[in-house]
Structures are given as structure tokens and as C-alpha cells.
C-alpha positions as MATLAB code, in Angstrom:
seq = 'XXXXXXXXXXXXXXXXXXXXXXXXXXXXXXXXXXXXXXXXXXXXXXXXXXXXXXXXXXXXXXXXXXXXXXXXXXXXXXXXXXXXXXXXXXXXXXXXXXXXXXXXXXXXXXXXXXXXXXXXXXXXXXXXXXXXXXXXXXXXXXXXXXXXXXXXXXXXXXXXXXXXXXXXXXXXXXXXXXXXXXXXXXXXXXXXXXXXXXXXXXXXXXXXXXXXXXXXXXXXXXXXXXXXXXXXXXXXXXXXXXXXXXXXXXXXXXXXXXXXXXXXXXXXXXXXXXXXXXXXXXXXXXXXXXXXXXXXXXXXXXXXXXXXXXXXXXXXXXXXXXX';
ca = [
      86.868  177.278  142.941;
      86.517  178.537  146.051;
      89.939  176.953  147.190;
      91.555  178.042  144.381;
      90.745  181.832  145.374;
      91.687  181.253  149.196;
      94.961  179.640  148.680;
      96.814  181.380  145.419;
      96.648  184.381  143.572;
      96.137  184.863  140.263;
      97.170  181.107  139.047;
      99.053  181.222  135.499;
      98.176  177.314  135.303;
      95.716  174.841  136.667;
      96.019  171.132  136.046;
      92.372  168.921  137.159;
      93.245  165.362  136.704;
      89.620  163.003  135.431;
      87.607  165.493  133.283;
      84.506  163.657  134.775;
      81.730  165.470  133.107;
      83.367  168.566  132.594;
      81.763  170.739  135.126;
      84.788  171.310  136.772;
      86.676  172.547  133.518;
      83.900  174.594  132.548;
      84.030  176.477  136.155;
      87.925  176.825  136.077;
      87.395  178.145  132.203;
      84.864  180.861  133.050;
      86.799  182.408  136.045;
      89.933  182.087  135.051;
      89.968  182.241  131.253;
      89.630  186.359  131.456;
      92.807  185.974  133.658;
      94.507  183.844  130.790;
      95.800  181.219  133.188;
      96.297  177.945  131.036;
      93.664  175.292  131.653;
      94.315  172.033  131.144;
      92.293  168.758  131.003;
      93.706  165.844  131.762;
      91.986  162.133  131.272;
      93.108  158.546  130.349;
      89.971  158.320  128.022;
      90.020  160.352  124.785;
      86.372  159.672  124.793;
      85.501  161.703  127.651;
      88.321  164.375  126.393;
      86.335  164.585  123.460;
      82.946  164.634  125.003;
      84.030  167.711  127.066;
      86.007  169.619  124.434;
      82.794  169.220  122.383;
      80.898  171.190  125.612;
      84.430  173.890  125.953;
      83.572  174.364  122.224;
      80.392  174.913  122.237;
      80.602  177.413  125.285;
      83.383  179.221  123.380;
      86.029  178.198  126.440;
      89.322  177.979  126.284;
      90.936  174.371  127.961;
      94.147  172.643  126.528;
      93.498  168.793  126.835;
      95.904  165.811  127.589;
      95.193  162.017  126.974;
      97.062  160.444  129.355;
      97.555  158.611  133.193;
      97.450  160.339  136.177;
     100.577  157.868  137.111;
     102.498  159.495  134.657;
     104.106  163.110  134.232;
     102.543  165.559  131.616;
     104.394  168.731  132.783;
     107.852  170.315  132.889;
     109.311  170.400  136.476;
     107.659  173.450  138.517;
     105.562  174.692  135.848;
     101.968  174.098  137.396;
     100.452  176.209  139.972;
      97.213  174.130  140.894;
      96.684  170.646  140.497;
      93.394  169.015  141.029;
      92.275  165.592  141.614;
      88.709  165.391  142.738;
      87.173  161.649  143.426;
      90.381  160.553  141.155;
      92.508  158.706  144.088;
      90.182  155.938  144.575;
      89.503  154.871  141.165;
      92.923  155.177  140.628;
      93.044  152.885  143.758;
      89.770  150.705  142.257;
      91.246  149.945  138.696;
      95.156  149.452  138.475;
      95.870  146.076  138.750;
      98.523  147.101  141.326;
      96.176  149.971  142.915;
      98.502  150.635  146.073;
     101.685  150.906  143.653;
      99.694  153.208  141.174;
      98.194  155.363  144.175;
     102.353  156.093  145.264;
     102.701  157.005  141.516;
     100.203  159.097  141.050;
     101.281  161.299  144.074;
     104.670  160.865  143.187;
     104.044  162.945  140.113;
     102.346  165.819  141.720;
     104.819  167.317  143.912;
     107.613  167.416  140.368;
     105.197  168.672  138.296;
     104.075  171.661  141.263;
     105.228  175.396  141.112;
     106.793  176.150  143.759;
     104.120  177.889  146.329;
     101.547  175.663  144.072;
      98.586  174.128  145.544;
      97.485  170.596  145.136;
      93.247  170.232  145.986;
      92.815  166.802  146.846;
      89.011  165.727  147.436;
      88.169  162.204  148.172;
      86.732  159.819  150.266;
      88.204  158.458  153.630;
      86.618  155.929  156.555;
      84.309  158.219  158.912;
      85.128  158.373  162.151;
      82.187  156.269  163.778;
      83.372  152.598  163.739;
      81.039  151.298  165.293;
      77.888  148.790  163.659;
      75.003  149.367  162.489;
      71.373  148.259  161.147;
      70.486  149.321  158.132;
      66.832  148.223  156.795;
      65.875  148.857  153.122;
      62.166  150.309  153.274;
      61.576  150.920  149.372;
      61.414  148.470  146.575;
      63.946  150.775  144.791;
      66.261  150.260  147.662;
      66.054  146.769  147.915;
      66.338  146.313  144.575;
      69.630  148.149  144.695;
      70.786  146.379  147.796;
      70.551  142.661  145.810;
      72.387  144.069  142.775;
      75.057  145.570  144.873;
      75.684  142.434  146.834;
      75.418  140.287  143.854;
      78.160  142.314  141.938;
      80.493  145.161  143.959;
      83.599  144.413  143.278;
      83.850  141.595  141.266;
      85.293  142.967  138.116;
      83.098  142.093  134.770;
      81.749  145.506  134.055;
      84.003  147.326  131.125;
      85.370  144.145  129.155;
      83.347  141.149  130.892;
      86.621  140.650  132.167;
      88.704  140.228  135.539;
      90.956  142.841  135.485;
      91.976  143.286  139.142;
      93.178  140.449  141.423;
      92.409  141.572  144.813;
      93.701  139.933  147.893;
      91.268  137.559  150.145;
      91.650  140.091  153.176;
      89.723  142.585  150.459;
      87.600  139.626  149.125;
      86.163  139.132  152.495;
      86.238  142.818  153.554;
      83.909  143.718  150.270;
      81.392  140.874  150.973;
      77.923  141.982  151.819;
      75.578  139.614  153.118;
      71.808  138.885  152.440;
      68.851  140.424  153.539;
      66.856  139.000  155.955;
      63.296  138.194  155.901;
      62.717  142.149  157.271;
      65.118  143.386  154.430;
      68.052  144.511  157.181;
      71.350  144.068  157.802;
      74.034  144.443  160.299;
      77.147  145.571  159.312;
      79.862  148.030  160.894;
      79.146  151.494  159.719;
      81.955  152.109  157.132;
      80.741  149.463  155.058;
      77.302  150.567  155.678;
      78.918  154.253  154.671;
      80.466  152.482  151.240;
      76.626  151.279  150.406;
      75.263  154.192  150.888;
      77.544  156.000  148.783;
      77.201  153.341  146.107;
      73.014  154.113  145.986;
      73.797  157.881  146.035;
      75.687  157.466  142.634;
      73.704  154.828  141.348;
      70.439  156.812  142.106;
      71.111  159.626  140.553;
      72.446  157.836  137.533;
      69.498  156.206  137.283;
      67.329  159.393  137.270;
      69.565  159.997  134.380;
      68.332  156.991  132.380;
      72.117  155.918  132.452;
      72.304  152.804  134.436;
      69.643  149.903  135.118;
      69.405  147.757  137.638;
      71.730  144.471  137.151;
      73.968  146.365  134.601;
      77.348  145.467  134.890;
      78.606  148.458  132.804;
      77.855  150.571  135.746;
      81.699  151.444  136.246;
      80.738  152.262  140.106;
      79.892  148.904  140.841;
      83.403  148.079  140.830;
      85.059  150.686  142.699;
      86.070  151.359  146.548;
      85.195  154.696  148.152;
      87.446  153.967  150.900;
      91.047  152.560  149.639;
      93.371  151.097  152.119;
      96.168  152.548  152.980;
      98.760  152.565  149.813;
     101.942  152.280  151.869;
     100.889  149.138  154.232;
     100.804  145.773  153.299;
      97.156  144.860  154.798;
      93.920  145.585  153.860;
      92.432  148.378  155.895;
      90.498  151.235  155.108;
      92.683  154.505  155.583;
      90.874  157.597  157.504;
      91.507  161.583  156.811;
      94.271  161.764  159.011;
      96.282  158.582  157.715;
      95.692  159.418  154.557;
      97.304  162.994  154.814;
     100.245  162.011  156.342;
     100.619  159.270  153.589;
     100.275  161.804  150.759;
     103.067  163.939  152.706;
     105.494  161.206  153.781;
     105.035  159.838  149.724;
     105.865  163.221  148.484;
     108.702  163.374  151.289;
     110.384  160.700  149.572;
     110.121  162.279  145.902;
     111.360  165.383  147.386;
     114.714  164.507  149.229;
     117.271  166.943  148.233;
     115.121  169.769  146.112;
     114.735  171.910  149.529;
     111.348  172.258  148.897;
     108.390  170.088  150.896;
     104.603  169.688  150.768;
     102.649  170.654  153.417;
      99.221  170.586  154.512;
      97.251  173.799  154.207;
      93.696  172.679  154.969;
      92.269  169.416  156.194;
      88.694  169.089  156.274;
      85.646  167.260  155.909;
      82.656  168.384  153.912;
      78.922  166.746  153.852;
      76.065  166.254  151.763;
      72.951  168.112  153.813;
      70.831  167.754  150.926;
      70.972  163.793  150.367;
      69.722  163.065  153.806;
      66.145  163.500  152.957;
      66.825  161.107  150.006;
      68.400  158.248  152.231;
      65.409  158.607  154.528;
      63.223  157.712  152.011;
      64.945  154.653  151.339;
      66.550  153.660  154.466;
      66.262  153.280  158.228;
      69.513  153.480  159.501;
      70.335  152.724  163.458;
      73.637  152.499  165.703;
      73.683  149.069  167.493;
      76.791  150.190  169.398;
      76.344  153.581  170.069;
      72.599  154.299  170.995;
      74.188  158.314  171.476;
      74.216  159.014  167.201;
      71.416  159.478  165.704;
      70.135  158.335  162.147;
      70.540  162.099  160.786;
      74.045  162.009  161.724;
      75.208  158.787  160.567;
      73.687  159.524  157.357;
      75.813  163.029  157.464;
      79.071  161.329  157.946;
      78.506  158.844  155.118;
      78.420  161.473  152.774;
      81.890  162.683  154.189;
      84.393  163.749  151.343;
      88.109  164.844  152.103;
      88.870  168.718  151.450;
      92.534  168.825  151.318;
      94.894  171.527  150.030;
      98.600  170.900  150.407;
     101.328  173.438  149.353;
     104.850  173.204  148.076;
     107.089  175.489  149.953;
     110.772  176.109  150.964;
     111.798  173.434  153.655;
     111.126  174.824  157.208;
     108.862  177.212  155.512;
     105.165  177.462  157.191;
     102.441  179.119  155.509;
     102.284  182.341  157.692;
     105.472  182.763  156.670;
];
């Protein structure tokens, strides 16, 4: 929200791609339902959809919904003023059978769709900046028995259907491989895949605490999914940081652009962390640099909760945003 109210004025539409849990729609609805700007839901699953218009309902909110890909456009050319897609990209990225090709599409649709001087809020994860390795021991049952389901299953496609429904390549197949404890329950690994674990028992935890997942399950739709996606527009498999990943969401919209006189550009590139989970991973983990004695646990544990704050903005070629 607080994007929304630094970057545009007084939006007559907002677009957030994934209704998720529809928290999201039901803080867009209350601030900007008194300003009648058109809210719209968008979500491949008409479940969900109808999950959250059940909540919009019952809150008396106003939100227009959409079954449909994020690959795909929904909206007449220049029409929307914000578009969001919040922890979208990478299960885009996760799912699609082709998840590079359907990465380029789903950006592809964004800048068409865009008003111009519309904002797009992207907020998702990228590799932290500390490559180094690292030991990570599990200290609590609940840990370990996380860590045994996780390396049994990430990855491997039979949650949803009990069916394959991703091929990936073997660069990815050995790049997602986690190996077994050891007798002291520890690990060494280099720290983004350390950072992807971590992650992975954040979610998992606190679904758990909701009674929604068990250990083993393979309907846990996290399970199968990447945090940190290689970069779409190279052939290889290697896991694409903030600042590669920005210039491949404006050199992608570059190409859609050619010959409208308008461009994206980026706005606001940042990194935001989770304080509060630190306390929880300490209680589960012990977490130490073998390469860099320098960074401390706290730290590390800081930049694996790193998400991507990005706004980019569709303005007149050679146009900056002081202008």
C-alpha cells in the first residue's frame, strides 16, 4: 500500500496478479474503494477467486475478479494504472512446464496492459548477495523432521495430481539436490541454497501452525517450488540476483515496447527483511559461515529472508522520473 501512495496519485485502477489469501485485495479495497478506483483480482484458480470473493462479500468490499493466467492479457491497452505481482514470478517460474518462456510472457503482458505513468510493484525473491558456504545444523526435532521431508521431496513434482508435470533440466536436477544429514544433523552447503531451505521451513512452519500441512504431505504446493528462478533469458541454470533480475524485466519489456515511445523504468530497487523470523530460525537452527568467519549468524539469517521491492514505471522515452 505504501508503494502505491509514494509512487501514483489517486489510481483509477489497480490490477494484483495471485489473489493468495486475499489480504492484499482486502487492503487495496478498504483504501481505495472510497476513491472508486476499480479493483481487480486476478487468479488462474476459480477456487481461490471464490474463496476470496466469499471474504470481499462478507466485508461488504468492492473487487471485480478475473479467472485467468498471468501469461495472458486481461486488459485493454493502457488502461491499468498499478499492477501487482507479489511472490507470483517464481511460481510462475516453478510450475509452467516451460517456466523461462512463461516468465518472458508474463512480463511481456505488463508493460501493454500499463497506463501510461502506471506503476508495476514487483516483490519477489532473488539470490542474496553472500555466496559464500555455510553450516547449517538442525537443533530441534521439528527441524529435522522438516529437513528429511524437504530433501526427500523439493522439487520433484507429485504434489497436485501425483503427477510429473515439469521436466527440469539435469543442471537444475543437481542444483536442487540436498544431501543427508550427518550423524550431528548438519550440513554444508553454499548459502543460497541454505537461503532456499530456510525459506522453505518459514512457509512450511507457519502452515503447519495452521493445521494445513503435515509432515511428508506431498500436497504441500511449496514443496515444489524455487524461491530463486534462474535467469529467464539465459540458457543455463543459475540463480538470478536483484540486479540481473531488474535489468531482465526492463530489457524484456524493451523488446515489447519497440516503437510505442514509451519505456519502463526502474523507480525503486530494494531489498526488504524479515526482523521478526530470526528469533524463530534460532530456535531451530545454528547457522555458521565456513568462508567468511566476518558474518555473523544474525545476519545470514537476515539476508535469507530477503524479498525484492521493485517499482518500475512506464514513461515517455528519455523521460526520467524527476521529470
Amino acid at each position: 500500500m505504501q508503494l502505491i501512495h509514494k509512487f501514483i496519485r489517486n489510481p483509477k485502477s489497480i490490477v494484483s496478479v495471485g489473489v493468495g489469501s486475499g489480504a492484499e485485495l482486502i487492503a487495496l479495497a478498504k483504501q481505495f474503494n472510497p476513491l472508486h478506483t476499480q479493483i481487480y483480482g486476478l487468479d488462474l484458480s476459480k477456487n481461490a477467486i471464490d474463496n476470496v470473493a466469499e471474504m470481499m462479500k462478507d466485508q461488504k468490499l468492492e473487487v471485480n475478479f478475473i479467472v485467468g493466467s498471468a501469461t495472458n492479457v486481461h486488459f485493454q491497452k493502457n488502461s491499468i494504472d498499478v499492477i501487482i505481482e507479489s511472490s507470483l514470478l517464481h511460481e510462475i517460474y516453478s510450475y509452467m512446464p516451460d517456466g523461462k518462456k512463461s516468465w518472458v510472457e508474463a512480463i511481456s503482458t505488463v508493460p501493454w496492459q500499463m497506463a501510461n505513468n502506471g506503476i508495476f510493484i514487483l516483490r519477489d525473491f532473488s539470490l542474496p548477495d553472500y555466496n559464500g558456504n555455510v553450516e547449517i545444523k538442525f537443533i530441534s526435532d521439528f527441524s529435522i523432521k522438516f529437513y528429511n521431508y524437504f530433501q526427500k521431496y523439493y522439487r520433484i513434482f507429485e504434489g497436485w495430481n501425483g503427477k510429473q508435470n515439469k521436466v527440469m533440466s539435469n543442471l537444475e536436477v543437481e542444483y536442487n539436490s540436498y544431501p543427508l544429514l550427518n550423524a550431528s544433523n548438519s550440513i554444508s552447503i553454499p548459502f543460497s541454497k541454505a537461503a532456499e531451505l530456510i525459506l522453505h521451513f518459514k512457509n512450511f512452519y507457519q502452515d503447519y501452525k495452521n493445521n494445513s500441512v503435515t509432515f511428508g504431505d506431498l500436497k504441500w504446493k511449496e514443496i515444489n517450488e524455487t524461491y530463486f528462478i534462474p535467469n529467464p533469458l539465459k540458457s543455463e541454470f543459475s540463480p538470478i540476483a536483484k540486479n540481473e533480475y531488474v535489468q531482465a524485466v526492463l530489457k524484456t519489456t524493451k523488446n515489447v515496447m519497440q516503437g510505442t515511445g514509451y519505456e519502463l523504468i526502474c523507480i525503486q530497487d530494494m531489498i526488504s527483511t524479515k526482523e521478526k523470523m530470526v528469533e524463530l530460525f534460532k530456535y531451530h537452527f545454528r547457522l555458521n559461515s565456513t568462508s567468511n568467519t566476518a558474518i555473523d549468524e544474525h545476519d545470514l539469517f537476515l539476508e535469507a529472508t530477503g524479498k525484492m521491492e521493485l517499482v518500475f514505471k512506464k514513461v515517455k522515452i528519455g523521460k526520467n522520473e524527476e521529470e
